[in-house]
DSSP file (Angstrom, degrees, kcal/mol; ACC not computed):
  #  RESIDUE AA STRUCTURE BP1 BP2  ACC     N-H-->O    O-->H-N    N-H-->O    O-->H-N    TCO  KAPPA ALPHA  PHI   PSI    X-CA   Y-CA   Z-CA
    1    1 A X    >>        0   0    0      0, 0.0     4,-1.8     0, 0.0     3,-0.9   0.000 360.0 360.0 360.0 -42.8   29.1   21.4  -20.5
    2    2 A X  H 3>  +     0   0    0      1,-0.3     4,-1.1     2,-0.2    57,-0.0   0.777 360.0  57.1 -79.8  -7.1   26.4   20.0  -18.7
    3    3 A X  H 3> S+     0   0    0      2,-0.2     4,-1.2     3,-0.1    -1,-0.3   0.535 103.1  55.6 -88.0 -10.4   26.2   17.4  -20.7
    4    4 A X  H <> S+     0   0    0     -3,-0.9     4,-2.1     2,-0.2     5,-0.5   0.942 109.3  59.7 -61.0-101.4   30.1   16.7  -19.7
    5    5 A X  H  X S+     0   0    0     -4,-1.8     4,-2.9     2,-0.2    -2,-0.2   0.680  97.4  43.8  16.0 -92.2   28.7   16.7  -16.5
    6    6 A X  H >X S+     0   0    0     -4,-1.1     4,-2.0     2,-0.3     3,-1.0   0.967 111.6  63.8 -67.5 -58.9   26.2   14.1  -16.3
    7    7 A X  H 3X S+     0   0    0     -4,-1.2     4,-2.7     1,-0.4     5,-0.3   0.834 106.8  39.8 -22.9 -72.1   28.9   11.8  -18.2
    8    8 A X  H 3X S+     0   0    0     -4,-2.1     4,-2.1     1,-0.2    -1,-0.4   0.876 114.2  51.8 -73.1  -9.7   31.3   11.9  -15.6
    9    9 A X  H <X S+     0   0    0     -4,-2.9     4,-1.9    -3,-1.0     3,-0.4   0.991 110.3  47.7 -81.2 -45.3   28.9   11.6  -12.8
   10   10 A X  H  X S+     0   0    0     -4,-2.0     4,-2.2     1,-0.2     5,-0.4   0.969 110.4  54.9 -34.8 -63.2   27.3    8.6  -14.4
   11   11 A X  H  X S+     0   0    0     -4,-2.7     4,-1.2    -5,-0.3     5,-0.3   0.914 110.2  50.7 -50.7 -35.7   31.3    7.4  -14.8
   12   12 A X  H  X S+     0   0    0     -4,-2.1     4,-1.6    -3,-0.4    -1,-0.2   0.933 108.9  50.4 -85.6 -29.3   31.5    8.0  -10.9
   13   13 A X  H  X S+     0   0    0     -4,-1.9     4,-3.8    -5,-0.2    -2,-0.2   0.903 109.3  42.8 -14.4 -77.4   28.7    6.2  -10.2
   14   14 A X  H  X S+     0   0    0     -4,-2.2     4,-2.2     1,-0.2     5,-0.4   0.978 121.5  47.8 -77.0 -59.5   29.3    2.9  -12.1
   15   15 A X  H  < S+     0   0    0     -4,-1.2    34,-0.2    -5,-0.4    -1,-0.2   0.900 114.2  46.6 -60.2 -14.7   33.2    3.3  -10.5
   16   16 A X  H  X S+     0   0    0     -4,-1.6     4,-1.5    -5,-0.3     3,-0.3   0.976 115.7  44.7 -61.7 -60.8   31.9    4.0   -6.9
   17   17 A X  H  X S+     0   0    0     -4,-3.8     4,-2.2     2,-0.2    -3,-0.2   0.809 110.2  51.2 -49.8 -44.2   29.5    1.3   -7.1
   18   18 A X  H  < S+     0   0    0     -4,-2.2     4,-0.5     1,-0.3    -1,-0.2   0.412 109.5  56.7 -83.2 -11.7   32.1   -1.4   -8.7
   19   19 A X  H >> S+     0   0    0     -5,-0.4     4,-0.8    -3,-0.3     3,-0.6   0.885 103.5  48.5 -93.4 -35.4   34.4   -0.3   -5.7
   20   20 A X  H >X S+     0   0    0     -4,-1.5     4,-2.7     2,-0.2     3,-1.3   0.983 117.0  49.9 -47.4 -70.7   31.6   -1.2   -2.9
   21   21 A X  H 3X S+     0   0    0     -4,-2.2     4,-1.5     1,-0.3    -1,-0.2   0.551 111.0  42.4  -9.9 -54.9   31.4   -4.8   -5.0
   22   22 A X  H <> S+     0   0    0     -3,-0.6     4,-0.9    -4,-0.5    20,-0.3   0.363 116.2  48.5-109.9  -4.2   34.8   -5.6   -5.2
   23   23 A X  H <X S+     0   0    0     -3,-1.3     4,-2.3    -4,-0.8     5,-0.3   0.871 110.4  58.5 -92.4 -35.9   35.4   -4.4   -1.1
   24   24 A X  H >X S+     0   0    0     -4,-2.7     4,-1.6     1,-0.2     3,-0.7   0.993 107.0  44.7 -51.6 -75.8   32.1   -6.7   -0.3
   25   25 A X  H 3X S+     0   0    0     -4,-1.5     4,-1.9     1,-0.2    -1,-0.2   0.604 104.1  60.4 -70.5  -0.5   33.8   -9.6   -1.7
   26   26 A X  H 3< S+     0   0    0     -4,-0.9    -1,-0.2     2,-0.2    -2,-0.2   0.912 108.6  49.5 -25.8 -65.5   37.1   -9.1    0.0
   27   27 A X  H << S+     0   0    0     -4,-2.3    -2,-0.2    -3,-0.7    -3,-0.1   0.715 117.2  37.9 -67.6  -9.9   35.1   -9.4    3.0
   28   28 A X  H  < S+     0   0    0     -4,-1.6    -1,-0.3    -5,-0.3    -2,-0.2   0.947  91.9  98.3-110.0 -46.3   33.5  -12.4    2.0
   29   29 A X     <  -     0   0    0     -4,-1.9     6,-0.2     1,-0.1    -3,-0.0   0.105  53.7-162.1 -61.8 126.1   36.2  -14.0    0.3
   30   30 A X        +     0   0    0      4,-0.1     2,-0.6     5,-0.0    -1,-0.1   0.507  66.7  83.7-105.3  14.4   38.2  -16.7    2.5
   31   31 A X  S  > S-     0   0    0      1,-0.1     4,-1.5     2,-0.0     5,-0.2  -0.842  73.6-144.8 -85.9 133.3   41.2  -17.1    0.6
   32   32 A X  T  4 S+     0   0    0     -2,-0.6    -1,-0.1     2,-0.2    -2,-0.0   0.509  97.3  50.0 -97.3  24.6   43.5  -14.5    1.6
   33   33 A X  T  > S+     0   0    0      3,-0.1     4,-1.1     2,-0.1    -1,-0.2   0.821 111.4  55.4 -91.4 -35.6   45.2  -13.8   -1.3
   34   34 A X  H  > S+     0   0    0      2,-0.2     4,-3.0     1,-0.1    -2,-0.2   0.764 110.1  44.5 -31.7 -60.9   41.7  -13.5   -2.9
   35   35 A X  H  X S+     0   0    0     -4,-1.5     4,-2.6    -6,-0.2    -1,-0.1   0.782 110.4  51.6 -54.7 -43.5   40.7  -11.1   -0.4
   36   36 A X  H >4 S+     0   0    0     -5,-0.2     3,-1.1     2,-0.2     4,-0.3   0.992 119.5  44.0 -66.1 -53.4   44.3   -8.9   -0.7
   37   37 A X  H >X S+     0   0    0     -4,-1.1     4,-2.7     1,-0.3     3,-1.1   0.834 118.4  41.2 -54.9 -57.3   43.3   -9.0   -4.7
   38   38 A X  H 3X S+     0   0    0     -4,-3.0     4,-1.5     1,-0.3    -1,-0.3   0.784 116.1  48.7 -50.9 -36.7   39.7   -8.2   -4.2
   39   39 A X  H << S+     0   0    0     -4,-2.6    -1,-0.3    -3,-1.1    -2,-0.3   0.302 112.0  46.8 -97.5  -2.0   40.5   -5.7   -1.6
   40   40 A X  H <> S+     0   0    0     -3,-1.1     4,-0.7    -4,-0.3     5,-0.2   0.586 109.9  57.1-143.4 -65.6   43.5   -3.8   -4.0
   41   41 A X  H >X S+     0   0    0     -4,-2.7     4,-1.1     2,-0.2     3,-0.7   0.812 106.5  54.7 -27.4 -54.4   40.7   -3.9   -7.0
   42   42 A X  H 3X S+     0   0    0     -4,-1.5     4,-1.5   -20,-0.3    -1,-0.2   0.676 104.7  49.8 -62.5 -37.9   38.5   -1.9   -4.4
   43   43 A X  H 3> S+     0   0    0      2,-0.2     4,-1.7     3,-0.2    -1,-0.3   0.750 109.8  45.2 -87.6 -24.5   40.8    0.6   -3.9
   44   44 A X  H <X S+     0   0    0     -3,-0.7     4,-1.3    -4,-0.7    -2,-0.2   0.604 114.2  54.2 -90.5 -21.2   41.7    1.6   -7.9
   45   45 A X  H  X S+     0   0    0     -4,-1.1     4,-2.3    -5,-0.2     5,-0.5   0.920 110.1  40.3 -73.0 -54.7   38.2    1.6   -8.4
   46   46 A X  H  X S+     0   0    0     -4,-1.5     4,-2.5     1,-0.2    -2,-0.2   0.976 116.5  53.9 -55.9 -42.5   37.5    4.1   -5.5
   47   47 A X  H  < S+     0   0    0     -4,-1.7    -1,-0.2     2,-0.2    -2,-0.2   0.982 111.2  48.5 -24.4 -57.1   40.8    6.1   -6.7
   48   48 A X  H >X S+     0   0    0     -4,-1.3     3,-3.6     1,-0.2     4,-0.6   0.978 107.0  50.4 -46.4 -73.2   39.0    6.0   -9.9
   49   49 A X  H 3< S+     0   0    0     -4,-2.3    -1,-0.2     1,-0.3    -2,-0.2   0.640 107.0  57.8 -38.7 -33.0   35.7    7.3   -8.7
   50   50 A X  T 3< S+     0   0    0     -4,-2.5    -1,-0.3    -5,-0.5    -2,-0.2   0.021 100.9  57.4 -90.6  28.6   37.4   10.3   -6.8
   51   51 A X  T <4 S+     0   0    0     -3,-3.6    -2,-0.2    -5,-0.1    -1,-0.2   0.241 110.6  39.4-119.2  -4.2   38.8   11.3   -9.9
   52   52 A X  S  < S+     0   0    0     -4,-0.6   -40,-0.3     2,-0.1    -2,-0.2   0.342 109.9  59.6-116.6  22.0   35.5   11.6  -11.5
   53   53 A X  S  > S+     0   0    0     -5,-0.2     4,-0.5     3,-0.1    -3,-0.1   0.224 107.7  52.1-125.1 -26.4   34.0   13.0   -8.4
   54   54 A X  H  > S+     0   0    0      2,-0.2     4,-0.8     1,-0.1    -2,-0.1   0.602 105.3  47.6 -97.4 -25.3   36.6   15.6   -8.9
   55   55 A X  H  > S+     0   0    0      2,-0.2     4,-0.6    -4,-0.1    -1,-0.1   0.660 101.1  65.9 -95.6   7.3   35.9   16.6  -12.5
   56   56 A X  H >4 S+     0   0    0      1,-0.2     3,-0.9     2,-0.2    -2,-0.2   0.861  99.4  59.7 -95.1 -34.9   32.1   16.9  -11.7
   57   57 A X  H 3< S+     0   0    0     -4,-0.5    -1,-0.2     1,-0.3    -2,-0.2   0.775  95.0  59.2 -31.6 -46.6   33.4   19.8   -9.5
   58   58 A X  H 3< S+     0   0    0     -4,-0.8     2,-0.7     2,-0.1    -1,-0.3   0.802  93.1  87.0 -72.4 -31.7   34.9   21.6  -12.3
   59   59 A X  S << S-     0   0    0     -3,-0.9    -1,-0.1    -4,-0.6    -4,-0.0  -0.513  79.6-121.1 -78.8 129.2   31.6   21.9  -14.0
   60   60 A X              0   0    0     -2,-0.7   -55,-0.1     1,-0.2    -1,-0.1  -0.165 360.0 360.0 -36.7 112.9   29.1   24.5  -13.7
   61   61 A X              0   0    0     -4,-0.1    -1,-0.2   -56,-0.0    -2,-0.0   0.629 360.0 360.0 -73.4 360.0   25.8   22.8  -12.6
């Protein structure tokens, strides 16, 4: 189990992080269609990331 664990928390990590990324360049981006894309991207990743935020719950530390 704990090894279960560290997996998804590693997995929430790399999707947490890769949502920050893709909301940074939204903000930087001066196209705005670019920005809606980037900024959309941002948002399934952080989806993502609270779904693995949610299965580290279920395990016993």
């Amino acid at each position: 189990m704990a090894k279960d664990y560290y997996i998804a928390r590693d997995a929430y990590k790399l999707e947490n992080l890769a949502a920050k990324k893709y909301q940074f360049y939204a903000q930087n981006a001066t196209n705005p269609e670019v920005q809606q894309l980037f900024s959309q991207i941002s948002q399934v990743q952080q989806k993502t990331a609270q779904e693995f935020q949610q299965m580290m719950n279920q395990f016993p530390q």
